[in-house]
N, C-alpha and C positions, 0 to 999 in steps of 0.2 A: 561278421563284425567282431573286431578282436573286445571280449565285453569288460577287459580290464583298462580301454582305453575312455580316458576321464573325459565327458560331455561338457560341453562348453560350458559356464557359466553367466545364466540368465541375467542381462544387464540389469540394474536396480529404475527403479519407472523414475519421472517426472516427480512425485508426491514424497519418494525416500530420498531422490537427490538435492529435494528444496530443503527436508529437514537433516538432512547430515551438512547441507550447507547454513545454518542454524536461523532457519527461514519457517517460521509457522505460516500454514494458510489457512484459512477462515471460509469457511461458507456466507457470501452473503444473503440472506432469507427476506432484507428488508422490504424490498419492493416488490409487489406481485406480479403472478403472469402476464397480467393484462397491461400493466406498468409496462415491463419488457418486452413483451412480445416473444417469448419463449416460447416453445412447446413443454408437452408436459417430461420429465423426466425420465434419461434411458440408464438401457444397464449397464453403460459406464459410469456415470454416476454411483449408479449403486455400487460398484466393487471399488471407485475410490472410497465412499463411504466405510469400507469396511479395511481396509487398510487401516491396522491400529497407530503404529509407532510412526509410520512414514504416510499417512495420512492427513485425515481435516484434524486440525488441531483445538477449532474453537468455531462456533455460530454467531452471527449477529441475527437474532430471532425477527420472524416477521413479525406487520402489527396485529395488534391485538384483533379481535372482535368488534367491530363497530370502527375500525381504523382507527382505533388506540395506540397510540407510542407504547413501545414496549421499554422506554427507556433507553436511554444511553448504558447499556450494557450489556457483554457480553453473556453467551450463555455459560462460561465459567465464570464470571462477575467479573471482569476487565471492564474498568471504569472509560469510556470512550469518550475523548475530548475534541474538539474542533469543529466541522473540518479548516484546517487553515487551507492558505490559498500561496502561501509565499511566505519567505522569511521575515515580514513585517508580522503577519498573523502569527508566524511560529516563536520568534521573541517575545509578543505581548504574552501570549499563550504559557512561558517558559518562564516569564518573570510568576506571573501565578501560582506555576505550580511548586516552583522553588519556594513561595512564600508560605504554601502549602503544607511542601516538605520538610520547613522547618518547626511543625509540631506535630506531624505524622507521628501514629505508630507503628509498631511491626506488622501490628493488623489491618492497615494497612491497604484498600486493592490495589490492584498493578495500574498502571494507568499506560492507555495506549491514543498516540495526536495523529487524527485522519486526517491524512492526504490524498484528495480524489485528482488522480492523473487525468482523465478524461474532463471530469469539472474543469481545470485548469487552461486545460489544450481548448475548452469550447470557449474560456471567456477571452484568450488572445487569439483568435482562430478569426472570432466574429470582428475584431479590431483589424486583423487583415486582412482579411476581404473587403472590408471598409478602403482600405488604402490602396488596394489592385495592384496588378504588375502582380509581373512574373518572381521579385525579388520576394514579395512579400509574398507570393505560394509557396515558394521554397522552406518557409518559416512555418506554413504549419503545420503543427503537433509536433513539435519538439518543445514546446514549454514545460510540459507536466513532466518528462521525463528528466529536462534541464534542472529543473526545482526540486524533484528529490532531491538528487545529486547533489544540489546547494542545501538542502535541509539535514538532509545525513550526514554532512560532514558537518554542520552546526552542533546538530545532536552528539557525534562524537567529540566536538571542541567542548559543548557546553559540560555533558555527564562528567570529565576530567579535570574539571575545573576543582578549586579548593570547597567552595561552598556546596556544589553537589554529593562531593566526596565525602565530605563530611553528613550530608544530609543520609546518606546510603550506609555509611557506618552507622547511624543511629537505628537503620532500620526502616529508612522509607524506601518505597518499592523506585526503581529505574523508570520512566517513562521511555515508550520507546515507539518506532513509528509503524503507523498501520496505513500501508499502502492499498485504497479501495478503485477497485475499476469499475467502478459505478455511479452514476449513471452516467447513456452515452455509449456506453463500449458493447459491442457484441458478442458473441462466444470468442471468437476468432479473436478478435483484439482484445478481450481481455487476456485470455491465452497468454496471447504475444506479450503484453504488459506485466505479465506475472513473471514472467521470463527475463524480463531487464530489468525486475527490481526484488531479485534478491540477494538485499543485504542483509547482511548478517545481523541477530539480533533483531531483527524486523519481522513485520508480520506484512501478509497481501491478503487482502479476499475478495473473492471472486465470486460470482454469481454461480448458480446453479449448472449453468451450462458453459459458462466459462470453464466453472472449475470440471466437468468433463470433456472438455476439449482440451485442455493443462494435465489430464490425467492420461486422455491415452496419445498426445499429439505433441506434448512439450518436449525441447528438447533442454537439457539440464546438464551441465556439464561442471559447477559450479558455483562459488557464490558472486555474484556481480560487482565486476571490479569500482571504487570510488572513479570517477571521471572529471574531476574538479576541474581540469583546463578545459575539457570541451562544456563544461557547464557554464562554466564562462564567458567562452567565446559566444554561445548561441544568446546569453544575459545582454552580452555587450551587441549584439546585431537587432534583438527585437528593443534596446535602449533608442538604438538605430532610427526605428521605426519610433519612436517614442510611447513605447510599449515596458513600462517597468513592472518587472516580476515585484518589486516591493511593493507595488502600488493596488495589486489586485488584491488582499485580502480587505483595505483599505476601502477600493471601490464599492465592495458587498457589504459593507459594515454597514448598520443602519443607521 
């Protein structure tokens, strides 16, 4: 073997092609074993764990002792708001925090609006199976991933707006979206969901075994293109059904 000829170039994994596509992932720790039905943790996991730069970026801690909330925060202090359900939830949500942001200071925590893709897909899921037919199987689990799509592109309409712009030059931190595959999703699907939403600027997390099925299984080849016409056309077919994505944060509301 001629030893001056150069050896391939070990492709970069799943975990450095989410953050060079400016995509943090998150461990989700909230829910226990027994919640999930996981098994206990392997050693893929642990070498995602240990990838620094192109690894986990941040924890949502589990609960406490005695099944205590550990708070709406991350374990770098990411203020965690929602979860919303749809862009009704994400407006009210937006008018808040904007009123927020206009006496923020630089101190400031970052603030991150949970959107659980699986939450989403189970509460129009249940509404189509309700309706039967083969039209309305076609339809499901495409909602939660439709509604990103519609929510990402708000978030980028709304942060460019003159009043956020202004709120950000003072100093108040960007909100920005934390896509959770939780609860509901299995390794496998969560995987898969980590995978069609990273946008840019955005964060995902994944459960424990999720996120080592996304570490040594994902394939990553960029950051997730906006889809606004097809997020619309699938808006406009579950309307069809009389199924509106506005209407589900609405429906949860107490």
């Amino acid at each position: 073997m001629d030893t001056l000829t150069p050896l391939p170039i070990r492709p970069a994994g799943p975990l450095r092609r989410a953050a060079a596509a400016r995509v943090a992932v998150w461990l989700d720790r909230r829910r226990t074993a027994a919640e999930t039905g996981e098994p206990t943790l392997g050693p893929g996991l642990e070498a995602a764990l240990g990838g620094a730069a192109g690894g986990v970026q941040d924890l949502l801690p589990p609960p406490a002792p005695g099944g205590r909330s550990p708070g709406r925060l991350s374990a770098h202090g990411t203020r965690i708001t929602g979860p919303v359900h749809g862009p009704a939830g994400y407006r009210r949500l937006m008018r808040r925090l904007l009123s927020e942001a206009a006496t923020a200071s630089p101190a400031a925590r970052p603030v991150a609006i949970e959107y659980s893709v699986p939450a989403v897909d189970a509460l129009v899921d249940a509404r189509l199976d309700l309706i039967g037919g083969w039209e309305a199987k076609a339809m499901r689990s495409r909602a939660g991933i439709a509604g990103a799509h519609l929510l990402y592109d708000m978030l980028l309409r709304d942060l460019s707006s003159p009043r956020w712009a202004e709120a950000i030059d003072r100093g108040a931190p960007a909100p920005y979206l934390l896509w959770s595959t939780q609860p509901g999703a299995g390794p496998d699907r969560g995987a898969d969901l980590a995978q069609r939403l990273l946008f840019p600027g955005t964060a995902v997390a994944l459960s424990p075994r999720a996120l080592e099925a996304f570490a040594q299984h994902g394939v990553v080849t960029g950051p997730t293109a906006l889809d606004l016409a097809e997020a619309l056309r699938v808006a406009r077919v579950l309307d069809w059904f009389g199924l509106r994505l506005d209407a589900l944060d609405v429906q949860r509301a107490p």
